[in-house]
N, C-alpha and C positions, 0 to 999 in steps of 0.2 A: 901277264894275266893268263891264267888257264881256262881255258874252255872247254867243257863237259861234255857238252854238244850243242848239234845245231843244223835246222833248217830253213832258208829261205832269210827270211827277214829276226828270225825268234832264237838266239845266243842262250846257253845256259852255259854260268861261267862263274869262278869266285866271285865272292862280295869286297868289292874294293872301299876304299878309305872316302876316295870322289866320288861313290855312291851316296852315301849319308846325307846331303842335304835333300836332293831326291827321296832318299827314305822318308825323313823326315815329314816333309812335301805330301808325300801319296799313304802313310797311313796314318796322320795328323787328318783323316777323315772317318766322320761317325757312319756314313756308309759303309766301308772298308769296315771297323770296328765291330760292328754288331753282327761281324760275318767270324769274327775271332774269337775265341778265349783271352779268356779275362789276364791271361800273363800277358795278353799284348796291350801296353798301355795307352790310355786314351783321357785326356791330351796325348801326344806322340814327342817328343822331346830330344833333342842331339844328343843330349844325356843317354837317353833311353837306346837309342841309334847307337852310340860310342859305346856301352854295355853290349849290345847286341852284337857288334862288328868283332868287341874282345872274348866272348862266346861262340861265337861263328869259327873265328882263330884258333882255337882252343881244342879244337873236337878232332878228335882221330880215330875215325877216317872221320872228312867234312863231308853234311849230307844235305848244308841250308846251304843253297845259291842264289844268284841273282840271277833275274829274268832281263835281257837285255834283247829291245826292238828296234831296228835300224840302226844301230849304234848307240842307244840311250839304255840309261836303265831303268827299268818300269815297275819293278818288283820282286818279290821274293819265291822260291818254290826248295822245300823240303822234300826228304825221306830220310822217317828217323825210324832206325832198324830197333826192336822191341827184343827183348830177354826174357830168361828160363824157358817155358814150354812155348813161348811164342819167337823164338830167334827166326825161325824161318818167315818171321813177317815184317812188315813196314808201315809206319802210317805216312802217307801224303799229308803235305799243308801250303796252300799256296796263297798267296795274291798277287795283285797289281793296281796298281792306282787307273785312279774312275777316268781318268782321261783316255784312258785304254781298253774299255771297256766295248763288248759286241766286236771284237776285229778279228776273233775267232783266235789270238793271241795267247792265249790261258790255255785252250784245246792244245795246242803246236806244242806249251810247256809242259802240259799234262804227259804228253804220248815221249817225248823226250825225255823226262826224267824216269817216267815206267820202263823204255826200254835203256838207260843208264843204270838204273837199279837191276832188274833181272841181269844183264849183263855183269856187274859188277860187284853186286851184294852177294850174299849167301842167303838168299829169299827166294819163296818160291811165292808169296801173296804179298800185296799192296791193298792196304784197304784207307778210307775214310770216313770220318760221322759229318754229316752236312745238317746245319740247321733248316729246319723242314719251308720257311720261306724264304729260302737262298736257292731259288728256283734256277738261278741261270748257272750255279754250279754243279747242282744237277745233271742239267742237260751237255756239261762240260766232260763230265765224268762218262756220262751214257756214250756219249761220240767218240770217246777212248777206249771204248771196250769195257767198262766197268759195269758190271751187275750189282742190280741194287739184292740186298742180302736182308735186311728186314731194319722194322722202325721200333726203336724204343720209345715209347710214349712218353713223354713227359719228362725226360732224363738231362736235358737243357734247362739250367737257368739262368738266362741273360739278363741283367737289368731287370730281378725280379720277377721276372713272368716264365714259367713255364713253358718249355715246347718239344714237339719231338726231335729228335736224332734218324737220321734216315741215313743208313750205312751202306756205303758201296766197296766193293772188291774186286780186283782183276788178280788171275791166277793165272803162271807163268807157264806159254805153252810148252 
């Protein structure tokens, strides 16, 4: 198993095969879901999981890991580096299943895959769109150093309704 990095209790490390029912598990939830785009499906499926895992495999260089706390796995955290006039950038995408939720766990993954990426990528920003009542990702992002950069109005449509896009950014010191 490789690991990416790691502080205290919070592992960032490939996505293994004995992850998957766990996957499964924690984004087979419509809390979780409504905080995603629509490519992550919802029901959540082994199917869906077993595509996911042979996608993950697939990528050179790999940029989607597992989030692993105490020795479990709890969820997912990306950076997916962007092309032509944007190479020097990255989008962040993370979760974690709701059992894991408030334990300051997201933050730890946050700050660890940002400084894995600057370290390793050829980027010099890290940015994210957050749906505007996904408030505690938000505040995940702020305690990472991320500046928020501005709000597109209306540019979300989740299940139909409209909402804004509230973009943050960390640039490499």
């Amino acid at each position: 198993m490789k690991i990416i990095a790691r502080h205290g209790n919070v592992v960032i490390r490939e996505l293994l095969a004995s992850d998957l029912q766990k996957l499964c598990e924690y984004a087979n939830n419509q809390k979780v879901a409504i905080n995603l785009r629509d490519k992550f499906p919802h029901p959540y499926t082994m199917e869906d999981a077993l595509w996911f895992k042979a996608m993950v495999d697939a990528m050179d260089p790999r940029t989607i890991f597992a989030i692993e706390y105490k020795g479990e796995y709890i969820g997912n955290i990306s950076l997916t580096p962007l092309d032509d006039v944007y190479r020097k950038s990255a989008e962040i995408g993370y979760f974690i299943g709701e059992p894991f939720w408030n334990k300051g766990i997201t933050t730890e993954a946050v700050k660890l895959i940002t400084d894995w990426g600057f370290r390793n990528l050829d980027i010099v920003r890290i940015h994210t769109g957050i749906y505007e009542y996904n408030k505690a990702s938000q505040r995940v992002l702020e305690k990472c150093g991320f500046t928020k950069e501005a709000v597109f109005r209306k540019s979300i449509c989740k299940y139909n309704i409209l909402y804004d896009e509230i973009r943050y950014a960390k640039i490499k010191d």
